[in-house]
C-alpha positions in Angstrom: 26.9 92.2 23.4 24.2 95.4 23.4 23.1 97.1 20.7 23.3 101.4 20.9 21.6 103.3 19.5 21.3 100.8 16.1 25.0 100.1 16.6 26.8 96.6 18.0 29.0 96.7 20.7 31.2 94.6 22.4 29.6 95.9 25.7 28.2 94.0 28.5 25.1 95.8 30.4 26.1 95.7 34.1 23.2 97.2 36.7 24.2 100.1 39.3 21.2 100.5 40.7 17.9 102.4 40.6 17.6 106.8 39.8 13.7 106.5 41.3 13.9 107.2 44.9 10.4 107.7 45.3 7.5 104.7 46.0 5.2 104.9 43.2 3.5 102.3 41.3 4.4 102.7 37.6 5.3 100.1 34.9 8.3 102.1 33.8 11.2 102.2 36.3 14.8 104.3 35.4 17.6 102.5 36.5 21.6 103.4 35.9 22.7 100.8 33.5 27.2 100.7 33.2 28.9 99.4 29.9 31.5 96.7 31.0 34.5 96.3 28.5 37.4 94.2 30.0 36.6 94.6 33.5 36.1 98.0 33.2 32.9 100.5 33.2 33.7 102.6 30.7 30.5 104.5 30.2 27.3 104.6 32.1 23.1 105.2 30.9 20.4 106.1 32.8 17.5 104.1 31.0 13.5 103.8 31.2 12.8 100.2 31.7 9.6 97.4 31.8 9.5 96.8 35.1 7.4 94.0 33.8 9.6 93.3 31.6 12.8 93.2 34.2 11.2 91.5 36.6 13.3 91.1 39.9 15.6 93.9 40.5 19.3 92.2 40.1 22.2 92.7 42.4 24.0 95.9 41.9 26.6 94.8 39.9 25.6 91.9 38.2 25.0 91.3 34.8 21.5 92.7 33.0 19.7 90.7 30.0 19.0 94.5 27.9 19.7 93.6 24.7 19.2 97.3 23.3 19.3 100.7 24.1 18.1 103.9 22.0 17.6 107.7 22.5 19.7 110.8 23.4 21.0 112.6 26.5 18.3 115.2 25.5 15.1 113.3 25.4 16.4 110.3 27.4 17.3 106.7 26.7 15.1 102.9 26.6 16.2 99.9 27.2 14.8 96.6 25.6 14.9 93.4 27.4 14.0 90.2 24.9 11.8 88.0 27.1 9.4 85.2 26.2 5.6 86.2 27.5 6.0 83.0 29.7 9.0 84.7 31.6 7.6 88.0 31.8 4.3 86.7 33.6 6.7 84.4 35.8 9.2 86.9 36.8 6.7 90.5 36.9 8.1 92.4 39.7 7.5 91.5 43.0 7.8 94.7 44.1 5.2 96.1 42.0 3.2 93.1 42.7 2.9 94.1 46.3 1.9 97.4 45.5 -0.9 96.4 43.3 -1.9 94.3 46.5 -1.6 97.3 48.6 -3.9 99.1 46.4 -6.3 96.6 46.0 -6.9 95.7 49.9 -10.6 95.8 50.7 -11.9 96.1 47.1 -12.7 92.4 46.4 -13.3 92.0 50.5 -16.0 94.7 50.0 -17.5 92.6 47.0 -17.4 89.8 49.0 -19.6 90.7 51.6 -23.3 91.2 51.7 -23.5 92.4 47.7 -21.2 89.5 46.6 -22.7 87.9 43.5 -22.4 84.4 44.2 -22.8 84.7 47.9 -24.6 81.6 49.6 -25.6 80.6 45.9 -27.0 76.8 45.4 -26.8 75.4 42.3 -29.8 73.7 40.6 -29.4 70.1 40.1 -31.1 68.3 36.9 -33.7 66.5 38.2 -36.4 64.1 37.3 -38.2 67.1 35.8 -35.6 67.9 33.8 -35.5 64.5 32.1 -39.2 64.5 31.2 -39.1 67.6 29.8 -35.7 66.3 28.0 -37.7 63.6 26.9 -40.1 65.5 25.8 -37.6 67.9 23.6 -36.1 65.2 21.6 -39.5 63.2 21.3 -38.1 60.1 23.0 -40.0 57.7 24.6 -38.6 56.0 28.0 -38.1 52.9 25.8 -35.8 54.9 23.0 -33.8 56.5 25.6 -33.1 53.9 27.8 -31.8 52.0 24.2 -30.1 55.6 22.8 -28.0 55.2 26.5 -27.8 51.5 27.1 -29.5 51.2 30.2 -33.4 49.9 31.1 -36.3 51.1 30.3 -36.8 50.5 34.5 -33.8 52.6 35.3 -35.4 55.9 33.4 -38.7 55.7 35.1 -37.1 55.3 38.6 -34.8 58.5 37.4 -38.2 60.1 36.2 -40.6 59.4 39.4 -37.2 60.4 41.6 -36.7 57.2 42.9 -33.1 57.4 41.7 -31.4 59.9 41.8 -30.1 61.4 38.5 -26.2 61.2 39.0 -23.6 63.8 37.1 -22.4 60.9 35.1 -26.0 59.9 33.8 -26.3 63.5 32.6 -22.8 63.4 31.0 -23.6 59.7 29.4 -27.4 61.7 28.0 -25.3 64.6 26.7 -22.9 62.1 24.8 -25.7 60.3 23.6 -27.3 63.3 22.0 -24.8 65.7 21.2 -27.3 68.2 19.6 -28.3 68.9 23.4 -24.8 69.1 24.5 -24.5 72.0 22.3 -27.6 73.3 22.1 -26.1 76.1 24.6 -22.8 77.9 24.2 -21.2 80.1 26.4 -18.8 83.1 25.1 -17.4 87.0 25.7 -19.7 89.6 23.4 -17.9 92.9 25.0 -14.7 93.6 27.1 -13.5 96.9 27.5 -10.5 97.4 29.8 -8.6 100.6 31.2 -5.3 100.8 31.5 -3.9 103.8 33.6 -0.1 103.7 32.6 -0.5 102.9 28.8 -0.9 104.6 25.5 -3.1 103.3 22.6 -0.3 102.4 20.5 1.5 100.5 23.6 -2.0 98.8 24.2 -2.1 97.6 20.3 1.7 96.6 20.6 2.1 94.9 23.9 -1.1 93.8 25.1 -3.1 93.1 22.4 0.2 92.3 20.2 -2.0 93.3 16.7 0.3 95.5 13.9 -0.6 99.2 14.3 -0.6 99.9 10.4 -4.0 98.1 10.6 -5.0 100.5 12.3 -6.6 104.0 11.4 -5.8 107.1 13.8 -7.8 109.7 14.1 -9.3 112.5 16.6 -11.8 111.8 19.3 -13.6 114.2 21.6 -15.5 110.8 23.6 -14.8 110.0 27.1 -12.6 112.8 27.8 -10.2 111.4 25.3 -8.4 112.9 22.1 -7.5 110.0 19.7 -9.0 107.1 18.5 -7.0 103.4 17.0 -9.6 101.5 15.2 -8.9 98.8 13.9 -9.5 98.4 9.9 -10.9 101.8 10.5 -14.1 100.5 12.0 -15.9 100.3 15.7 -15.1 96.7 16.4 -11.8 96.4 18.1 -10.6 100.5 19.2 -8.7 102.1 21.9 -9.1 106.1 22.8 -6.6 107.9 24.6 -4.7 111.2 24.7 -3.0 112.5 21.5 0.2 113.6 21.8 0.6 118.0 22.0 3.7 119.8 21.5 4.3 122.5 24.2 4.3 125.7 22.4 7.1 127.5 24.9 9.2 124.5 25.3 8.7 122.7 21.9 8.5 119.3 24.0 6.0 117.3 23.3 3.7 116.0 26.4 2.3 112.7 26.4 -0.8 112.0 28.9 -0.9 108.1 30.0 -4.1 106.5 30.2 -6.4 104.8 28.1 -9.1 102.3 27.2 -9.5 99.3 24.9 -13.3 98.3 23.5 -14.1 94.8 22.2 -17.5 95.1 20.5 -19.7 92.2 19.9 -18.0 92.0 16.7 -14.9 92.9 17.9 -14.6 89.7 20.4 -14.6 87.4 17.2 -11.8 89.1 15.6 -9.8 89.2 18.6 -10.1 85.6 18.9 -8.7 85.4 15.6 -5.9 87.3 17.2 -5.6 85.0 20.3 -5.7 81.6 17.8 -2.5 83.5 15.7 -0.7 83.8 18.6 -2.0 80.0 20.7 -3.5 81.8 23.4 -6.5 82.2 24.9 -9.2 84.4 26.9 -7.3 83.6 30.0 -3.9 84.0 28.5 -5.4 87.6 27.7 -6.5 88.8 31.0 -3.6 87.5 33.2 -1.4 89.6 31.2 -3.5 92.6 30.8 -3.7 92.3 34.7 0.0 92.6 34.6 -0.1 95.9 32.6 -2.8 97.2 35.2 -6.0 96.7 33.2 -8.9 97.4 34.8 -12.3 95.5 33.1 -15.1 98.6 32.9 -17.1 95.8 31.3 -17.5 92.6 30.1 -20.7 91.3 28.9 -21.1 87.2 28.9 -23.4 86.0 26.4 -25.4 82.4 26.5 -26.1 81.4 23.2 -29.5 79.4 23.1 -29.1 77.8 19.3 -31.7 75.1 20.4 -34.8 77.8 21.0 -35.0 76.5 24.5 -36.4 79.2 25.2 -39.3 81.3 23.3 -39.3 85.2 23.9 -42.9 85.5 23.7 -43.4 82.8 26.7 -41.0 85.3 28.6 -42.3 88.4 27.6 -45.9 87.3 28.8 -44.5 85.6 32.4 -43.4 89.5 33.0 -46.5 90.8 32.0 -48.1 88.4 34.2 -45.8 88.9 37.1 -44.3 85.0 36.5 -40.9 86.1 37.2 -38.8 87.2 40.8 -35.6 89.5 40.1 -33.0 90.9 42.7 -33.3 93.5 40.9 -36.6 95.1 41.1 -36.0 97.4 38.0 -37.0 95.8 34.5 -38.2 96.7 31.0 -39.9 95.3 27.9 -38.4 96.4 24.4 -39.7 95.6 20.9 -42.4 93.2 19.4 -43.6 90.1 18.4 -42.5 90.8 14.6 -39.6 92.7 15.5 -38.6 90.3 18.5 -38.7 91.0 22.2 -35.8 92.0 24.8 -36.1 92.3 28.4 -33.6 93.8 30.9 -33.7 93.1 34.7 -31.5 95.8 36.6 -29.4 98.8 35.7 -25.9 99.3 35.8 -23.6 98.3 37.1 -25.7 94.6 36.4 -28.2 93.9 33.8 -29.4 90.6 32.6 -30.8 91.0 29.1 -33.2 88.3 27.2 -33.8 89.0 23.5 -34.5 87.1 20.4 -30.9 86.9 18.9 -32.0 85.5 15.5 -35.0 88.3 14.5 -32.5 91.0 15.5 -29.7 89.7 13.3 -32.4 88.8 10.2 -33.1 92.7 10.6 -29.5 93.7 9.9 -29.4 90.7 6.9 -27.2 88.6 8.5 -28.2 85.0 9.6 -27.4 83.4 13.0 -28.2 79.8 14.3 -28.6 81.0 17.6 -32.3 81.5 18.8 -32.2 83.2 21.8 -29.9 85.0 24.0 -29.5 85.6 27.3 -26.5 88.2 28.2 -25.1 89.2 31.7 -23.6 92.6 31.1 -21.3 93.8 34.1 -19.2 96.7 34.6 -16.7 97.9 37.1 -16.2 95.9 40.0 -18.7 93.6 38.9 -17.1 92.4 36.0 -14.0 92.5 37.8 -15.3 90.1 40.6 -16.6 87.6 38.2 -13.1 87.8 36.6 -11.2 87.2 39.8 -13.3 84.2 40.7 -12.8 82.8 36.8 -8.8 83.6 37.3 -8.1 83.3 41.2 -10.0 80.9 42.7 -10.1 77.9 39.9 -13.7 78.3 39.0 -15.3 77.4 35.4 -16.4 80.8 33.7 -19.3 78.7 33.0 -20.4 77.7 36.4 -19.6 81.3 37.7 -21.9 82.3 34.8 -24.9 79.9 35.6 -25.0 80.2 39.6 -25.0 84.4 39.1 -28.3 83.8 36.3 -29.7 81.3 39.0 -29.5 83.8 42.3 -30.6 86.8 39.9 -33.6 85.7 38.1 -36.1 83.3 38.4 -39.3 82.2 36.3 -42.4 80.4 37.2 -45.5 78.9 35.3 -47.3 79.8 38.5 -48.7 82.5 39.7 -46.2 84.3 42.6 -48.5 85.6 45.4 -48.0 88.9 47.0 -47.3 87.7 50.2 -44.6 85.5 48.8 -42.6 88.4 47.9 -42.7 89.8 51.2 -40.7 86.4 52.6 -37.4 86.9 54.2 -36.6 84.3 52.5 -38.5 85.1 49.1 -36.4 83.1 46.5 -36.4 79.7 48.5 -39.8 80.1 49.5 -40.9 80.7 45.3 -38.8 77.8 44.2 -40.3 75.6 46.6 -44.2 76.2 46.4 -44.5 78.2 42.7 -44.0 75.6 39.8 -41.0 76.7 37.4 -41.1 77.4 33.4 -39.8 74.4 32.9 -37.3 76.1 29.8 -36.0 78.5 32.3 -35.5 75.6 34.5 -33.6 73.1 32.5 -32.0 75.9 30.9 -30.3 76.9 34.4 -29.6 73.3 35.2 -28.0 72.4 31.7 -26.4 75.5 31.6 -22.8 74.2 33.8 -22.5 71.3 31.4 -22.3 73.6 28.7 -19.0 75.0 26.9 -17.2 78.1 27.3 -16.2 78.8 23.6 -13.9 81.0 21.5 -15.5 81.8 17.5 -12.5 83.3 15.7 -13.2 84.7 12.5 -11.3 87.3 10.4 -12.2 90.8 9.3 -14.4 91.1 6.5 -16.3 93.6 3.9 -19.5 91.5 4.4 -21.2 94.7 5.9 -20.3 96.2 2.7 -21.5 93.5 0.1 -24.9 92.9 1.5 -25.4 97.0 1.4 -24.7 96.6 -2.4 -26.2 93.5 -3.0 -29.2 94.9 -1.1 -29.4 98.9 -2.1 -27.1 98.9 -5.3 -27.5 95.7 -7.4 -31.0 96.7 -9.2 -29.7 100.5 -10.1 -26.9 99.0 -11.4 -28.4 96.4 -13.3 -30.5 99.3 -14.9 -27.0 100.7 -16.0 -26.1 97.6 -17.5 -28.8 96.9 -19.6 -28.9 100.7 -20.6 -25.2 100.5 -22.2 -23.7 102.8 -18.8 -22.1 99.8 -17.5 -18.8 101.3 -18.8 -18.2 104.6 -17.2 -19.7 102.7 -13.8 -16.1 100.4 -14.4 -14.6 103.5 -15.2 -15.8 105.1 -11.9 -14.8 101.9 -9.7 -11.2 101.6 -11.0 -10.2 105.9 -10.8 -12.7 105.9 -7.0 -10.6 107.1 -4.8 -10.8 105.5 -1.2 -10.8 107.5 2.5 -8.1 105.9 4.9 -11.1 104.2 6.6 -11.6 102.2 3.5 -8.1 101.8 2.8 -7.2 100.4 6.4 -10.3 97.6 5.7 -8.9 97.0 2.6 -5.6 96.2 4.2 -7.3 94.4 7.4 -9.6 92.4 5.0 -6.8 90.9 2.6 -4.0 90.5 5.0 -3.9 86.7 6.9 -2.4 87.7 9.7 -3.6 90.2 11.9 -1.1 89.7 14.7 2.6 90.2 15.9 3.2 86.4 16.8 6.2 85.2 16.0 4.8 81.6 14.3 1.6 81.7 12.5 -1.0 79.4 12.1 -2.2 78.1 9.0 -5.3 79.0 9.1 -8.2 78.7 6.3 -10.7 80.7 7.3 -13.1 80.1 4.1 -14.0 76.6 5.9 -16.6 76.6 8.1 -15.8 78.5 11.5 -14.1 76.0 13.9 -15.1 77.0 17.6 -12.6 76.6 20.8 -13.5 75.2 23.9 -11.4 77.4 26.7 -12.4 74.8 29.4 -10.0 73.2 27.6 -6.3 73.7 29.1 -4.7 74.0 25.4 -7.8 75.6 23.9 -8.4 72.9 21.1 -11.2 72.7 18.8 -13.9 71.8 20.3 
């Protein structure tokens, strides 16, 4: 049974082979499909086809799962096939596959020689300095922790003067034991913007992102070479730019130019998640098939979230001044003030690491964060893409790949770093062992691997909006009020007319589900924000 054209038939979809004789690599293949009715062809169809979708090529001859095929002799015909997103990732085209590979040879070997980001990288063990300063944090004595953990009071010193060695599961029983430390830091996505060569906006919305287009507003573009825009509830947060459609003026055909690229703003990684929790999927879930549909990352920023105030801006503002600091990277810059809040950047593109006092800069927009500090690794190109490969390829925590990259990049020291010292051959080993460390930075670095990997979903909102009014707009009006004009202002709300922007956040704002999945989640969204661990194999709450 196949479906033409809107019509049932009694047909059965038999394949006869391939019309693309030429080696390309393209996500859309045209094969010759046959109708078979009692044993008999009795009508053929060359259709454009997901290779993804179709996965191996069948025998010539054999039966096809399409389920549907639309269009005309004149502008051609489409074939459907109905697969879960399971069977798709387990059956993409091998074919294809070993093209991508073909491609790709040398790009990640390249990475992975001397510029590699993690090459010959240690990671920093908690230590018994780590523990004092622990200790220290939570003002505990040696007595009160050793009671908090169950263990002597003998056993913490010998941890504390190094005769013991501090073992992983002492740090996991201390993180247990106080669980405001285990999540003091939190490790999450604040921007991924991906290119895909072979896709259109609107295929990027419905297949790879799998939101509903109506939610989203179209309009022109003239950025990045491109000539239309899909933003999502009209705004900056979630968008994808790419080529409108033009209509040939001899011919009357219309051309469409493949190509485009998706932006996840800071913003626009929450809602997403939203997205992702709709449809029980997660980060990784994401990339692997965006991978499949040839999505190249052009950036990804990785944010550490610092909620405890670990660390104070104003202690590393003035180790820069002071030269209390060793980079890779020997470009840096100080932004900002001590009202304002400080950031600091260490390297240019394609790598910065960026340090700046999260909570001042959102209390300047009126919003109110609990985390203190941040500390963001913005990569593009084929350094984001590295750090992706080793997150999906080679089995490594996103949070450990995360850590050992801040560790080999940038180091701070309550000492003074002598000139000489940056002359070493061996200038990070020889300041780590000689220069004493900010002991923030430090525990910081060494906490950081225990820490979570999490997912913040939360739904699109007018919030921007309100606090504007409630900000700018609530005293004039209360004028009006009290002045008997607090009629026609009703009047004025109730006839207001609204641009499609407004209307598509309207619609975005007020519908619950923001996604194509097939089962939705109950979700309520007015409780608290629940957060997602994506260490986790089945993403639960965390």
């Amino acid at each position: 049974m196949i479906t033409i054209n809107n019509e049932p038939t009694a047909y059965t979809p038999i394949f006869l082979g391939t019309t693309q004789h030429s080696l390309r690599l393209s996500l859309q293949i045209l094969i010759m499909v046959g109708m078979k009715l009692n044993d008999e062809i009795v009508e053929t169809y060359n259709v454009t086809v997901s290779s993804i979708e179709l996965g191996h090529l069948p025998n010539i001859g054999s039966e096809i799962a399409i389920d549907e095929i639309a269009g005309s002799e004149l502008s051609g015909f489409k074939a459907k096939l109905k697969q879960s997103e399971a069977q798709m990732q387990n059956t993409a085209s091998t074919e294809l596959e070993k093209l991508v590979d073909l491609k790709n040879v040398g790009r990640y070997q390249l990475l992975k020689g001397k510029d590699n980001m993690t090459q010959d990288m240690n990671t920093l063990e908690f230590d018994a300095n780590h523990l004092k300063y622990v200790r220290q944090i939570l003002n505990a004595s040696q007595d009160s922790l050793a009671k908090q953990l169950k263990i002597t009071r003998q056993t913490v010193n010998r941890f504390e003067t190094g005769e013991q060695k501090i073992s992983d599961r002492f740090l996991d029983k201390l993180l247990v034991a106080y669980p405001d430390l285990a999540e003091s830091i939190e490790v999450q996505f604040d921007w991924v913007s991906l290119t895909f060569p072979d896709l259109t906006s609107k295929q990027v919305i419905a297949d790879v992102l799998r939101l509903q287009e109506n939610l989203f507003l179209e309009r022109p573009t003239s950025q990045n070479f491109y000539t239309r825009e899909m933003a999502f509830a009209g705004e900056k947060n979630i968008y994808i730019q790419d080529f409108a459609p033009v209509k040939n003026p001899e011919t009357q055909a219309v051309d469409q130019k493949f190509g485009s690229t998706l932006y996840l703003t800071g913003k626009g990684t929450r809602l997403f998640e939203k997205a992702l929790l709709e449809q029980s999927k997660n980060w990784r879930d994401f990339f692997e098939k965006a991978r499949l549909y040839r999505g190249h990352l052009t950036r990804l920023d990785i944010a550490i979230n610092d909620k405890w105030g670990l660390l104070n801006m104003n202690d590393l503002v003035k180790a820069v001044q002071e030269k209390r600091f060793w980079s890779k990277s020997k470009s840096y810059a100080v932004h900002g003030n001590v009202d304002d809040g400080w950031t600091v950047d260490f390297g240019k593109s394609p790598f910065v690491i960026r340090a700046y006092d999260k909570h001042k800069e959102q209390a300047n927009k009126g919003y109110d964060t609990d985390v203190k500090t941040r500390v963001e690794l913005e990569l593009h190109q084929d350094k984001a893409e590295y750090v992706l490969d080793e997150w999906l390829n080679n089995g490594e925590k996103l949070v450990n790949i995360t850590f050992d990259i801040l560790y080999s990049y940038l180091w701070f020291t309550n000492g003074k770093i002598e000139d000489q010292q940056l002359k070493s051959d061996t200038v990070r080993d020889e300041i780590e062992t000689t220069v004493e460390p900010m002991p923030a930075w430090s525990l910081l670095t060494a906490l950081g691997q225990k820490m979570k990997f999490v997912r913040e979903p939360k739904k699109q909102s007018v919030e921007r909006i309100e606090k504007w009014v409630l900000q700018s707009v609530v005293p004039s009006l209360a004028v009006l009020k009290k002045t008997g004009h607090w009629h026609e202002i009703i009047e004025a709300i109730n006839t207001a007319e609204l641009s499609a922007e407004h209307e598509k956040l309207v619609m975005a704002t007020t519908k619950n589900a923001i996604t194509q999945a097939s089962k939705q989640l109950n979700i309520n969204f007015e409780k608290p924000t629940k957060k997602y661990n994506e260490d986790d194999e089945q993403g639960k709450g965390a």
